[in-house]
N, C-alpha and C positions, 0 to 999 in steps of 0.2 A: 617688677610685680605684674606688669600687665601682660607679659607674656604668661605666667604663673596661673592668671586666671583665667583669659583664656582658654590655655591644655585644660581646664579641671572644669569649665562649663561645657567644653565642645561635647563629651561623651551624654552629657545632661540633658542636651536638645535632642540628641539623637537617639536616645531611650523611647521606647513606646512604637517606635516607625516600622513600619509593615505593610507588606504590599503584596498579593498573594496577583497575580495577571489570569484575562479573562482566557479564554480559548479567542482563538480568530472568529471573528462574524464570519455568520454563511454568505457576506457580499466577497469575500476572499478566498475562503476556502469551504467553499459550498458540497456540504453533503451530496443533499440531490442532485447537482450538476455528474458528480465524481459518476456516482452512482447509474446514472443514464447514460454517462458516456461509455461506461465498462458495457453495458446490456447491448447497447446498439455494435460497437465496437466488438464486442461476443458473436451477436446474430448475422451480423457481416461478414465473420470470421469463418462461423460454420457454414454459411451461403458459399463465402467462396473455398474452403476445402472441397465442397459436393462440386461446385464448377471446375475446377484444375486437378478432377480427379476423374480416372477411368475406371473405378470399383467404385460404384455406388453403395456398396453395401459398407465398405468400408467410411466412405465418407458419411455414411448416416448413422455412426454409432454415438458421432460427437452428443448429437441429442436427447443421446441415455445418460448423458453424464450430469453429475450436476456442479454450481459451484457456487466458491462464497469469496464477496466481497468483504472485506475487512480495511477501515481508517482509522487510523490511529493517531491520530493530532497532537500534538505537546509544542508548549510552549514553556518559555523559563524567563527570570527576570534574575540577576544578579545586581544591586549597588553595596560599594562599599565605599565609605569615607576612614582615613584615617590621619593623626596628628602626632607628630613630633617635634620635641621643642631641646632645646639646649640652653644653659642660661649658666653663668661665670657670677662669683661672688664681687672680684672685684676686677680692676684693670692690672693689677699689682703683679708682680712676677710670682708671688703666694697666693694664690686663688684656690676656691672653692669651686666646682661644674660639677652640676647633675644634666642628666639626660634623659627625655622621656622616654619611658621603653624598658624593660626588662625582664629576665623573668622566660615565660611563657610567650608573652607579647614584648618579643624583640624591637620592632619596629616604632613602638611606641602604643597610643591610644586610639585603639579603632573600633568599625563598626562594619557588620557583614552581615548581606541580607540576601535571602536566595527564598523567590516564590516558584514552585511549578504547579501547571494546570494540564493534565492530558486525561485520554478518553480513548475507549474505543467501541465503535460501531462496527457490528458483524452480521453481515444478510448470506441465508443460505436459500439458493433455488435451483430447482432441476431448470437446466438447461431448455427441455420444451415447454417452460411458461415465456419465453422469448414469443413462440410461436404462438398463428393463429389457432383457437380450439376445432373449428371445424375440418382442419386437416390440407384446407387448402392450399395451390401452390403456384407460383412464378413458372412460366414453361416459357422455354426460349432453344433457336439453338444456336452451337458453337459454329465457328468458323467450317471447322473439321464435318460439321453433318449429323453430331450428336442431339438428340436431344436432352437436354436437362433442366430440371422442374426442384425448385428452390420451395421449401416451407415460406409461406406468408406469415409476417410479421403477425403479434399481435397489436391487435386496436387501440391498447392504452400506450403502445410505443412507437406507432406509426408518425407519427408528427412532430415526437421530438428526435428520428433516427433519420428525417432526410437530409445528406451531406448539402453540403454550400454549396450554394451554384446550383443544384437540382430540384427539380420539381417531386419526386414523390421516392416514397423506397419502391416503390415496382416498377417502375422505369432505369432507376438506378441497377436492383437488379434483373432487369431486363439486357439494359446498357453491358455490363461486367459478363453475362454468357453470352452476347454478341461477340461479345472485341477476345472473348480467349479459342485458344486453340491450341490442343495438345500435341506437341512433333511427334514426327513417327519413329523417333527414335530419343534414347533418354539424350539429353542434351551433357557435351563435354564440360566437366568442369574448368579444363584447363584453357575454352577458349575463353571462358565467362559469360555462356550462354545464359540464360535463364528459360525454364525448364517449361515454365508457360508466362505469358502476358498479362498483367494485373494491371489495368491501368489506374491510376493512384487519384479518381474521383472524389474519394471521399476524404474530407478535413480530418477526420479525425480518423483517419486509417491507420496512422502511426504512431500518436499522440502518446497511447501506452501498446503502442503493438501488440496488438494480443491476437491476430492472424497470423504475424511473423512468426509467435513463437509457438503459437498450435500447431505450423507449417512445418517448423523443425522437430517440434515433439512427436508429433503422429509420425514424421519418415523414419526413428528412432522406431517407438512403438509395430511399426510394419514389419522391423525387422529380429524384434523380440517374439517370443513364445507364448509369454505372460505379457498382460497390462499391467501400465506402470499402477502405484497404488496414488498418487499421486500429483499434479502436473500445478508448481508454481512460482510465479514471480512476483517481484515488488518494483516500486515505485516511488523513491523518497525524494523532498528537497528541502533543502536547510537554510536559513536566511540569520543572519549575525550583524547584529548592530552595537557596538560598544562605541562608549565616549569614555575618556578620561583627562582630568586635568590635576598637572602640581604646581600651586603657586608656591613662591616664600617670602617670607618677611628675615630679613638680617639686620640686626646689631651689633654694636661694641660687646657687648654683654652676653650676647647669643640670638639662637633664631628661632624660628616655628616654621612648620614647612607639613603644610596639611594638604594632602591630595584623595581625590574622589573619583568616581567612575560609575559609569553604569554599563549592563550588556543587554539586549534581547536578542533572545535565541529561540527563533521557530521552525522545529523538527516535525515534517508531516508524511505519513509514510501510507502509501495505497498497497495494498495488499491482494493481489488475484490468485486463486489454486481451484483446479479442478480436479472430480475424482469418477472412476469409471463406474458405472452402477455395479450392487453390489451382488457375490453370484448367489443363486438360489441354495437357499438354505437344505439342509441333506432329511432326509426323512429320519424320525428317532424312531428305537427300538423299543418298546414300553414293554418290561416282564414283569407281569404277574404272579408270585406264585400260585401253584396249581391250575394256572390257566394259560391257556395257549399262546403263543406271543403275537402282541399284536403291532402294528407299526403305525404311528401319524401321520397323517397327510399332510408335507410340505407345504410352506408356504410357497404363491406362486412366485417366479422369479425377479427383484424389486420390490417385492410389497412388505419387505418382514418392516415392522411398525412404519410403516411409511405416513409423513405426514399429509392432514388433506388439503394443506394452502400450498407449502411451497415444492410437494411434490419431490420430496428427498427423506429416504429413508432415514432411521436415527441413525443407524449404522455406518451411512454414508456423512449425514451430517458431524460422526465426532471422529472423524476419519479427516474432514476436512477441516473442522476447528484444531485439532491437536495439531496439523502442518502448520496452519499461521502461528500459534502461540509458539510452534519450536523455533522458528524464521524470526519473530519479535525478539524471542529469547535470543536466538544468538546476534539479532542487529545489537541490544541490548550491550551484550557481550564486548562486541566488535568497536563500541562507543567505548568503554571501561578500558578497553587495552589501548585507547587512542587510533583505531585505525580508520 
């Protein structure tokens, strides 16, 4: 009997329980840190394209572009408990046995509980709010005899983009057009040259690479006709904690054998895409009839509805929201088929 009752209170206690989990505190997974590092990590990026390049023109287009950061944070909690019990009428070689479980709910009497919490945060900004507004620049030269003159940071990001170890960003990039120097000839791959000298000053130079891959994107782009529409990657990390335990109770008469578990699952994924500014809109043809035809003046090029804080046209901003949601979508995907 007291197994009997037991199986027929356990589900009873466990009625009403719910547990939906918070998002991560910003002491773990910190927006504004994410967010500062991608900016400074950005502006360092485009510093050192214009330093390891002998087309100035070309390394100053990066600052036409604009981009968006996007975090997407989730969290999951899964507990289940469940019970199964077996019990014999008598000791007799004629016995009666039931089993807990049937049906639908093979296993017996359970309980399953799944909370999720996620979110996402999307910043869109032209690439030269990085930059000082009054146009100013870093001037320094290379090894080789060049001179080259780097955009000054802006002032609200100057203090938090100095690497470890360094004193200031204009020293830093003062330091990086000192120590490079372009060969006079393109370097072999085959010996493992590397093509110019980057020395690896700053902490967060690699952190989410995002000089490495504007390095490999733009020698692509050089060699294209057209700009990409384009340019992005991500950045995910998953953390999984599950406990589980099964005790059991046995008797002559039968058993109960009730096991529980819990998991937390924290899926956090940083999102970077840049896209080329966008090209000037074509002039329209307006007929009237009976009157002569007349034609609109274009808007100039970059301005068609362009916003006035972050400096990115709509055009360009739903060019770069619709890449991350396709990218979420197929991580999204890529979860469901288990990969």
């Amino acid at each position: 009997m007291r197994l009997r009752h037991l199986a027929a209170i356990a589900p009873t206690l466990l009625a009403g329980c719910a547990y939906v989990p918070d998002l991560e505190s910003e002491q773990t997974f910190s927006y504004a840190e994410i967010v500062s590092q991608l900016e400074c990590e950005t502006y360092y990026a485009a510093a050192l394209l214009k330093i390891n390049s002998d087309d100035a023109n070309t390394a100053n287009k990066i600052y036409d572009w604009s981009m968006d950061i996007t975090l997407t944070p989730n969290l999951s909690y899964e507990a289940s408990i469940n019970v199964g019990s077996t019990h014999r009428s008598s000791l007799k070689s004629n016995y009666f046995q039931w089993a807990l479980g049937g049906g639908p709910a093979p296993g017996g009497v359970g309980y399953d509980m799944t909370g999720i919490s996620n979110a996402k945060n999307e910043y869109v900004f032209a690439i030269s709010k990085l930059l000082s507004k009054d146009g100013s620049s870093y001037k320094a030269y290379r090894q080789d005899g060049q001179l080259v003159s780097v955009r000054k940071i802006t002032p609200a990001l100057e203090r938090l983009c100095i690497p470890q170890g360094g004193s200031s960003v204009e020293q830093s990039i003062l330091d990086l057009i000192r120590s490079a120097k372009l060969p006079a000839e393109p370097a072999s791959e085959t010996t493992g040259a590397r093509q110019s000298a980057v020395p690896n000053i700053l902490d967060f130079g690699g952190f989410f690479g995002v000089y490495s891959f504007l390095k490999r994107s733009f020698a692509v782009n050089n060699i294209l006709s057209l700009p990409p529409k384009t340019l992005l990657m991500s950045k995910e990390y998953k953390v999984k904690i599950q406990l589980g335990v099964t005790p059991g109770w046995y008797h002559v008469y039968g058993s109960i054998s009730p096991n529980g578990g819990a998991m937390r699952t924290v899926d956090n994924t940083v999102t970077l895409a840049f896209a080329p500014p966008s090209p000037p809109s074509e002039p329209t043809q307006v007929v009237i009839v009976g009157q002569k035809r007349a034609t609109a003046a274009a808007a100039p090029a970059g301005q068609v509805g362009r916003a006035i804080h972050t400096g990115v046209s709509a055009r360009q901003s739903d060019v770069l929201t619709n890449a991350v949601n396709s990218n979420i979508q197929m991580q999204i995907l890529n979860k469901l088929n288990g990969q």
